[in-house]
C-alpha positions in Angstrom: 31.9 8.8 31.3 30.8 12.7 31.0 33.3 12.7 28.1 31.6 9.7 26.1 28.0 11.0 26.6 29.1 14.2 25.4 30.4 12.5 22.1 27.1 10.6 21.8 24.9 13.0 22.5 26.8 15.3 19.3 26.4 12.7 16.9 23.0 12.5 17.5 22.7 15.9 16.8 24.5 16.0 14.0 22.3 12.9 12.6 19.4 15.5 13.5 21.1 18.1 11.2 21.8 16.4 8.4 18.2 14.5 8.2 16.6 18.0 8.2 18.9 19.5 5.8 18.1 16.5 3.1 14.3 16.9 3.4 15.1 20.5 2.6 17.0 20.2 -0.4 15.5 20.8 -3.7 17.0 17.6 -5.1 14.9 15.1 -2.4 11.5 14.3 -4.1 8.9 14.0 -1.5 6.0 12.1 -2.6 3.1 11.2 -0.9 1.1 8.9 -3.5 -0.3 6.3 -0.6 -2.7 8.8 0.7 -5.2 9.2 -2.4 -8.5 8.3 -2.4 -8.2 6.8 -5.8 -6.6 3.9 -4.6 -8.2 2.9 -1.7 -11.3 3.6 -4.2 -10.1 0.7 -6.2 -9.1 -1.4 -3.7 -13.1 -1.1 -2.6 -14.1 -2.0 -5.9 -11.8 -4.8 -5.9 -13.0 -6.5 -2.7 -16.9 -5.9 -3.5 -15.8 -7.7 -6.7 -13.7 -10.7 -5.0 -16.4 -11.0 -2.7 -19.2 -11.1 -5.2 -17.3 -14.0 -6.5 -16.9 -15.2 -3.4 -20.4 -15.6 -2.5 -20.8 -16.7 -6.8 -18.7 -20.0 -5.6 -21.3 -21.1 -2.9 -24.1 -21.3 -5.2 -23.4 -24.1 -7.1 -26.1 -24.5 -9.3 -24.2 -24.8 -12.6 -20.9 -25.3 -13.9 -21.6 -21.7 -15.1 -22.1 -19.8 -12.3 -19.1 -21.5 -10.6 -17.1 -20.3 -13.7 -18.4 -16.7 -13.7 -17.5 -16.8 -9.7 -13.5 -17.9 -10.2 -13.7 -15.0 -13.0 -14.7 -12.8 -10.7 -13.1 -13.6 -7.6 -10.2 -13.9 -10.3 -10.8 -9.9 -11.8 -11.5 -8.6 -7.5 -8.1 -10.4 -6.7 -5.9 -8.6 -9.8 -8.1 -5.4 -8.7 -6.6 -5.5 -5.3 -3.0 -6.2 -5.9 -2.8 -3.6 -8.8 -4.2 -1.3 -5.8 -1.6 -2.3 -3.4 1.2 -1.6 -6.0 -0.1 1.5 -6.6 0.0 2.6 -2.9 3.7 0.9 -2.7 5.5 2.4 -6.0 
């Protein structure tokens, strides 16, 4: 039993090593794009525009102003997902 837990308890170590050793080496690019502002900048703008359009569709006075509400719930909707691909790639 000693034995076994010894052997376990090694490979975990040597998992240890060898993760620290790759985040050291010069060839591991560490990139850490999700945390700028910029995005979650444009994901703001996006929402104030989806929801602009949002509140657009409940007005309902004219064909018009329900067709300027799908465009911009429309524009705050490709806002958004081009901001979440941004924080993903």
């Amino acid at each position: 039993m000693g034995q076994q837990r010894y052997q376990t308890d090694k490979s975990i170590l040597l998992v240890y090593k060898n993760m620290a050793k790759a985040k050291n080496t010069p060839g591991t690019i560490q990139n850490n794009n999700a945390n700028e502002t910029a995005h979650y900048k444009l994901m703001t703008y996006g929402i104030i525009i989806g929801l602009a359009g949002v509140f657009g569709r409940f007005v309902q006075d004219s064909s018009l102003a329900s067709g300027i509400a799908n465009v911009l719930l429309l524009i705050g909707s490709v806002v958004c997902i081009k901001a979440v691909l941004n924080i993903l790639k």
